[in-house]
Backbone bond lengths (Angstrom), bond angles and torsions (degrees), N, CA, C in turn:
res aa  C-N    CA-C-N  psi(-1)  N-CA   C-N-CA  omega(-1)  CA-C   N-CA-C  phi
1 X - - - 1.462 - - 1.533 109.18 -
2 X 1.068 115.64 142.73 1.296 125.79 164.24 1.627 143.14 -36.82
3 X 0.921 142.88 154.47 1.471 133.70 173.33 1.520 105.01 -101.48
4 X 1.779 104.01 106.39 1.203 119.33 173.07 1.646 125.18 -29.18
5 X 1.783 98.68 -40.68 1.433 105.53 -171.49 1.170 102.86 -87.99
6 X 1.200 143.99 18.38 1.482 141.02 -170.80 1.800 101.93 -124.99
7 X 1.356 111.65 -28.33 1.066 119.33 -170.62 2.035 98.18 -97.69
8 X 0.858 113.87 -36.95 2.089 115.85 160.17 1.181 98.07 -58.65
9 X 1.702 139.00 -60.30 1.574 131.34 -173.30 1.426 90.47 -57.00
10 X 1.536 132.41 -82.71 1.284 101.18 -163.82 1.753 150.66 -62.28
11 X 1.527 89.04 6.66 1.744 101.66 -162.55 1.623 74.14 -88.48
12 X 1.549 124.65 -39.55 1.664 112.45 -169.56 1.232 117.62 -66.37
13 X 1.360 123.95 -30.87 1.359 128.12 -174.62 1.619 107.39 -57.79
14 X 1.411 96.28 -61.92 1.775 96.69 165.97 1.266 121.29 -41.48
15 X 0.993 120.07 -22.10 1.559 106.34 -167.98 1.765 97.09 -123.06
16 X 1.378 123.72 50.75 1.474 134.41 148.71 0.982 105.16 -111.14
17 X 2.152 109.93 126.71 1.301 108.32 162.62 1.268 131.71 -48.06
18 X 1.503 119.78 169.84 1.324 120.89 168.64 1.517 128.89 -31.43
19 X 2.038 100.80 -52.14 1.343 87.32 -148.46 1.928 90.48 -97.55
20 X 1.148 116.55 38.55 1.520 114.62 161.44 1.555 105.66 -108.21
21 X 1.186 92.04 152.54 1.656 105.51 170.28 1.590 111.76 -109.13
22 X 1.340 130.21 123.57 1.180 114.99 -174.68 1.960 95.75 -123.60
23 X 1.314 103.41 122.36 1.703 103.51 -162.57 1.822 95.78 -97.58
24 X 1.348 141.66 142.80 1.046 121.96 148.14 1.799 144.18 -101.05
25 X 1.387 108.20 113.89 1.415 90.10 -159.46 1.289 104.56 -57.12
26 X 1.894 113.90 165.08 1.212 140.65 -157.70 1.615 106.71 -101.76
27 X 1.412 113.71 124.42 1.270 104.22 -176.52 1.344 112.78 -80.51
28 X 1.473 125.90 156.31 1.589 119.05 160.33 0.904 114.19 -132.97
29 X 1.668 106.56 176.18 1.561 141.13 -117.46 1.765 87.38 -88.32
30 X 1.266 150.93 141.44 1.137 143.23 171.60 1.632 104.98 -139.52
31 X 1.683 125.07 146.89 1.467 108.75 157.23 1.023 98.78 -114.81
32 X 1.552 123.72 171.54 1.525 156.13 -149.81 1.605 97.35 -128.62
33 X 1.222 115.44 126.59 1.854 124.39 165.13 1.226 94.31 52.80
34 X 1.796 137.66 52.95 1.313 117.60 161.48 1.346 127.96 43.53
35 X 1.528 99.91 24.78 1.569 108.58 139.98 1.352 154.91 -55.66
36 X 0.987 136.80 86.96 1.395 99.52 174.70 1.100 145.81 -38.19
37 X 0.784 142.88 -38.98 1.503 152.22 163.23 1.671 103.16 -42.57
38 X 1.510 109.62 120.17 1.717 104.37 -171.21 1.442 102.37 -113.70
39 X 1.117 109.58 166.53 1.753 126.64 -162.93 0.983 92.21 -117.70
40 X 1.397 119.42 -175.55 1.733 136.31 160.29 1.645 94.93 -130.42
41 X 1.379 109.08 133.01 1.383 140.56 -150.53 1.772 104.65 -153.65
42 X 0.865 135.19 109.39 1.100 122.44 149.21 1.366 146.55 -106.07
43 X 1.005 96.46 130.20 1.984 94.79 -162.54 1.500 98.52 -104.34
44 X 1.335 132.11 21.92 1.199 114.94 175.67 1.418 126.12 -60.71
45 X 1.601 122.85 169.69 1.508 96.82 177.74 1.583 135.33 -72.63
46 X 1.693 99.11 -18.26 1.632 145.00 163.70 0.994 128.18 -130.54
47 X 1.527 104.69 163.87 1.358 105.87 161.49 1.679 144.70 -96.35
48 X 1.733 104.46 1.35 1.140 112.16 -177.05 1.665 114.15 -165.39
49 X 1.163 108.66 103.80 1.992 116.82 157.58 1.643 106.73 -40.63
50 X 1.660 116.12 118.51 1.835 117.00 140.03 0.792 93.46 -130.58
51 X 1.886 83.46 153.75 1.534 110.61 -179.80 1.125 82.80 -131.28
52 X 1.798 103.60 128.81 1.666 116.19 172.69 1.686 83.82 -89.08
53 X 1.231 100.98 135.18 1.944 102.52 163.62 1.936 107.22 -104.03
54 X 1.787 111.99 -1.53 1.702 78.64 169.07 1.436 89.62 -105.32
55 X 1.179 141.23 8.46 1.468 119.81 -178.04 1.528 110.86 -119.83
56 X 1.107 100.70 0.22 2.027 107.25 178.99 1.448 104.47 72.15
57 X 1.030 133.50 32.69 1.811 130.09 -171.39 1.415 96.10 -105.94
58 X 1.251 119.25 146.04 1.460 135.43 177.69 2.168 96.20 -119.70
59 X 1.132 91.02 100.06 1.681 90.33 178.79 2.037 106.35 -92.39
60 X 1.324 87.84 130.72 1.460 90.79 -175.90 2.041 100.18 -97.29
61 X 1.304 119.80 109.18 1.641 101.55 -168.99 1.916 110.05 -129.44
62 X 1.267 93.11 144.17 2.009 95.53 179.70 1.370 86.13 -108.24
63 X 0.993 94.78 148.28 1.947 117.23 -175.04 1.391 114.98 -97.17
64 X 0.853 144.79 37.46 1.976 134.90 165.80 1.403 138.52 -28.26
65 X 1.584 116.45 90.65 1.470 103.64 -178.50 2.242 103.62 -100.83
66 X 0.623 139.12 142.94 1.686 157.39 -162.91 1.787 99.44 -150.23
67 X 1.090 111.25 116.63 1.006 142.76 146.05 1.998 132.11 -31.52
68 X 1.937 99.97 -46.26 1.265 96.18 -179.99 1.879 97.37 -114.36
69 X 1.196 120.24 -134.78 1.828 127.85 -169.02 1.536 101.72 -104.52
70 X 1.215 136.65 3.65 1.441 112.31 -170.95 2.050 72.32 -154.10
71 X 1.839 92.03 165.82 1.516 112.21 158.16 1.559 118.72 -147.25
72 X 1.654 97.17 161.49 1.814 94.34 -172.58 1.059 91.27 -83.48
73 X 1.590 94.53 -176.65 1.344 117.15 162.44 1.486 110.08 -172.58
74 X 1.733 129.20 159.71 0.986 134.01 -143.93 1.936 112.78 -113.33
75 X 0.914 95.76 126.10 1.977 104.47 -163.10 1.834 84.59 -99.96
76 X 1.021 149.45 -31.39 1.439 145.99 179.00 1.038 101.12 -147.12
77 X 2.093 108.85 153.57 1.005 135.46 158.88 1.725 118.94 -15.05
78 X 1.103 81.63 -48.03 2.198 79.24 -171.24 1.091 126.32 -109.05
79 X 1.855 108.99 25.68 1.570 117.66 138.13 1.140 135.39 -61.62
80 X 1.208 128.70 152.00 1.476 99.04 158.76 1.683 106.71 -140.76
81 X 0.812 103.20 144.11 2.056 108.03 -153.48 1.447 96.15 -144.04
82 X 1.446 110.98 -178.10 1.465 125.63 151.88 1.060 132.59 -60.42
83 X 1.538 118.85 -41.03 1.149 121.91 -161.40 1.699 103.16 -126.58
84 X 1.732 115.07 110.58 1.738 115.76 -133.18 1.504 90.18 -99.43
85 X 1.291 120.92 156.84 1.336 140.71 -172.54 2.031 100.05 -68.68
86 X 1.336 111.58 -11.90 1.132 91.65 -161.68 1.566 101.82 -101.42
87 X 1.389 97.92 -22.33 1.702 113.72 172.80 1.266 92.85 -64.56
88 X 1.305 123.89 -75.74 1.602 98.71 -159.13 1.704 117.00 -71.91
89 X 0.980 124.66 1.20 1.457 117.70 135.55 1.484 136.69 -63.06
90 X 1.054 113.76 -44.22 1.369 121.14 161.08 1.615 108.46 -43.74
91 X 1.240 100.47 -59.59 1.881 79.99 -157.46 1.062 90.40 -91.15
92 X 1.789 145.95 25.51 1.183 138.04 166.78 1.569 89.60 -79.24
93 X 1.248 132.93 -44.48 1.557 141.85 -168.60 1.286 121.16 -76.30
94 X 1.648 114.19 -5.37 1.423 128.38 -179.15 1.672 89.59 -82.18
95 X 1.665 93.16 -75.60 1.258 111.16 -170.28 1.539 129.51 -32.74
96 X 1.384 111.96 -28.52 1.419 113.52 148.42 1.550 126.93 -20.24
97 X 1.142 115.05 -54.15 1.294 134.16 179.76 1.514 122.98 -52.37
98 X 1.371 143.78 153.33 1.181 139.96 153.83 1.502 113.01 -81.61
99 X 1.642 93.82 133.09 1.621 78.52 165.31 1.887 111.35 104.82
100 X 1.161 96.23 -18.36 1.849 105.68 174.41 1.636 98.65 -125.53
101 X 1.350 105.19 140.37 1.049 126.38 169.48 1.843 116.67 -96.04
102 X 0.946 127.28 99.56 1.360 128.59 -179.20 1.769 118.07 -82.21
103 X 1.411 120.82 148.44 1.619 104.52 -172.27 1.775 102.03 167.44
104 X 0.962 115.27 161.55 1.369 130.46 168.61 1.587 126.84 -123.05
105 X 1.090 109.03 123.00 1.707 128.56 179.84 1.324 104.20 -93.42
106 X 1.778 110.25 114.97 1.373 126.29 -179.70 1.319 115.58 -108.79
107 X 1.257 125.68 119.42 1.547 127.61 169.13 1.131 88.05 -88.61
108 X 1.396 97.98 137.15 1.647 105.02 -176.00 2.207 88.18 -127.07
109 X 1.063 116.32 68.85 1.894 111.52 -168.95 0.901 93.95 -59.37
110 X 1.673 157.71 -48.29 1.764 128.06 -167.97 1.571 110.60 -57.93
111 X 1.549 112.68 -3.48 1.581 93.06 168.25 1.536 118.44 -128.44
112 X 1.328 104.54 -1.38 1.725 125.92 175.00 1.710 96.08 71.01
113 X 1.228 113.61 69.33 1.833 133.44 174.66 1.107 103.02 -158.87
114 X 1.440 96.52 140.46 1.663 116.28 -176.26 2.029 103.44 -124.83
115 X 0.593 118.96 124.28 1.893 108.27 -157.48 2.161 97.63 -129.77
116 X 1.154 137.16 153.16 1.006 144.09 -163.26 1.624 92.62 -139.53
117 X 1.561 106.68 118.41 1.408 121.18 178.68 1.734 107.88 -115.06
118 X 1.724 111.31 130.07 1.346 94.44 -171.19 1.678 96.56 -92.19
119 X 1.308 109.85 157.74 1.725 118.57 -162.11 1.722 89.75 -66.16
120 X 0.806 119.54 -46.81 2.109 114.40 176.68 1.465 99.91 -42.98
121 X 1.402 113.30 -55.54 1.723 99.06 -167.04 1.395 115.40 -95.70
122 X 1.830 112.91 -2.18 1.418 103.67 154.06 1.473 128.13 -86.64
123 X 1.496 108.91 -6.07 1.288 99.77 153.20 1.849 146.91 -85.89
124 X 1.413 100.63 -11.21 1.924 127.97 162.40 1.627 79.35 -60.69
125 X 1.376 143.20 -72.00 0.775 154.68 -107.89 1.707 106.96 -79.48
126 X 1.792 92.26 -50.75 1.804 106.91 165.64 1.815 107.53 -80.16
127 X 1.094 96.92 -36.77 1.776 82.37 170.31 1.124 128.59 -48.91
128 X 1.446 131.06 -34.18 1.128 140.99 -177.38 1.630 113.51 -98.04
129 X 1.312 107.12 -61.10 1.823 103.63 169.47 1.424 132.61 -39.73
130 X 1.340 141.11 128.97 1.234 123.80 -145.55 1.821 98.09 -113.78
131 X 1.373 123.49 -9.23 1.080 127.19 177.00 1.481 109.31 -114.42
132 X 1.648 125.24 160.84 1.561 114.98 174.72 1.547 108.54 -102.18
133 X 1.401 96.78 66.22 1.168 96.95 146.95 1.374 126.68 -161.74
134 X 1.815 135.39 157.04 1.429 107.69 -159.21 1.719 82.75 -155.02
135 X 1.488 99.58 150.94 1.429 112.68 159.29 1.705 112.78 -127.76
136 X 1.793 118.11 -169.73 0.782 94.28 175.53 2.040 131.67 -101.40
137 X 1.729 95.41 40.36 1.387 98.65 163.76 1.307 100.45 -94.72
138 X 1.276 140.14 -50.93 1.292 130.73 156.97 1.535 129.01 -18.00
139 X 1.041 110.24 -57.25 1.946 115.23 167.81 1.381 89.00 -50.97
140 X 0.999 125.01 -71.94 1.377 113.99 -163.26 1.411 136.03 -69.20
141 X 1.257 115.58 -10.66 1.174 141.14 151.59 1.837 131.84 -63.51
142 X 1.487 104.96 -43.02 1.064 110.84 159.85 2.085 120.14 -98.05
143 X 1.459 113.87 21.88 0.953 105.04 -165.71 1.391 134.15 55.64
144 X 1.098 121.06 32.41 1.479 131.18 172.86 1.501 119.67 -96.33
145 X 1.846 117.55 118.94 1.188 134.22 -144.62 1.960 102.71 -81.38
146 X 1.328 116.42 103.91 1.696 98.37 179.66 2.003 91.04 -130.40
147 X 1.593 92.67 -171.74 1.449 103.69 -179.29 1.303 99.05 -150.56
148 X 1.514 94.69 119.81 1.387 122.95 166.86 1.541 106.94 -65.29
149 X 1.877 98.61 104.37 1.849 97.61 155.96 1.262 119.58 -76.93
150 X 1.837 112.62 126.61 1.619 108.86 174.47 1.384 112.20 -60.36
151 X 0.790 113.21 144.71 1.693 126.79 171.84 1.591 117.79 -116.90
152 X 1.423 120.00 146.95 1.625 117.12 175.59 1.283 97.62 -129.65
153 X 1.390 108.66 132.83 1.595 112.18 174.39 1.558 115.38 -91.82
154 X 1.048 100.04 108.01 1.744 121.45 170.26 1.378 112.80 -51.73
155 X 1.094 156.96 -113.56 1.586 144.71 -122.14 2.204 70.76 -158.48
156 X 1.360 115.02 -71.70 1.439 122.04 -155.53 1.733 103.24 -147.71
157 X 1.297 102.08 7.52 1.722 110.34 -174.97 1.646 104.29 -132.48
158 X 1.378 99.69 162.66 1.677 93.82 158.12 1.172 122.86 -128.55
159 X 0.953 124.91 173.58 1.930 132.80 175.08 1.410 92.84 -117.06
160 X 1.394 108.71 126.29 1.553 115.58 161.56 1.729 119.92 -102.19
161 X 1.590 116.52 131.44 1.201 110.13 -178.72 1.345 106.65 -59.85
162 X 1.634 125.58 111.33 1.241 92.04 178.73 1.655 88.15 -109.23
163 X 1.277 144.22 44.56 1.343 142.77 168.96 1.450 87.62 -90.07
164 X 1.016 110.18 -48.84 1.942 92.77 -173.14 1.674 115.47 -62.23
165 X 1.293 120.69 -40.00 1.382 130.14 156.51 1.835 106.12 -11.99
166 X 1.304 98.90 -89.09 1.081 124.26 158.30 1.621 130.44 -4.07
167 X 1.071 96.17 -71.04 1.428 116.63 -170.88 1.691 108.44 -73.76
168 X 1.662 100.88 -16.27 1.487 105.70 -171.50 1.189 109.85 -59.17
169 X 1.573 103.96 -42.47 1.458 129.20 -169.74 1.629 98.52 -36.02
170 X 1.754 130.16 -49.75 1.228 148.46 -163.19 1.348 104.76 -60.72
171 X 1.466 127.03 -31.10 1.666 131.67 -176.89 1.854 112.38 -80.62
């Protein structure tokens, strides 16, 4: 069977308009306990470069697909969750920047919603939550600002609007 999260990256790619570019960084080769034998690991800081070309935004984004209504994520080194301590450092270190939008896109399939959290309000988000883990009654519960991408279910896939994504940027 497939890797769920490989198969959400590619159902998303399809569904970016034209005039975005969505680049994916490249994972690399890593070994475990000074093995030889090497894995694929990625420590990048994300999982994906856009470039809106009508709005000039450089979106820095980690991709999350989960299976049930909520996902973890990791407050120290020696968790280990879905959502990895080093990613949300990473795009805490993008986000520095003017001009990039940093954030994570969650398929959340036990409820058929895909929701876009910007890394500023997913971090209010662990400040306040007292367990690592969150769905989106939780956002809403603690007041935490996201955007639901519409999605249409195709035959066994989906297409996500991501023009509305997009356009959010405009509000």
């Amino acid at each position: 069977m497939r890797n769920q999260g490989k198969i959400f990256e590619e159902q998303l790619q399809k569904s970016v308009p034209e005039y975005a570019l969505l680049y994916r960084l490249h994972d690399s080769a890593q070994s475990f306990g000074r093995s030889s034998k090497l894995r694929f690991s990625s420590k990048n800081p994300f999982d994906f470069l856009m470039w809106d070309s009508k709005r000039h935004i450089l979106y820095a984004l980690e991709m999350k697909t989960v299976k049930g209504k909520s996902i973890t994520f990791e407050r120290t080194e020696n968790d280990h969750y879905e959502i990895h301590l080093h990613q949300i450092n990473g795009l805490n270190k993008w986000n520095a920047y003017d001009g990039i939008e940093c954030g994570f896109i969650i398929e959340f399939r036990g409820i058929e919603k895909t929701c876009y959290i910007n890394i500023e309000d997913f971090n209010a988000l662990i400040k306040e939550i007292p367990k690592k883990r969150f769905g989106i009654d939780d956002l809403d519960k603690y007041g935490i600002p996201y955007f639901i991408i519409p999605q249409k279910k195709l035959i066994s896939r989906y297409r996500y609007d991501f023009e509305s994504f997009l356009n959010s940027a405009d509000k």
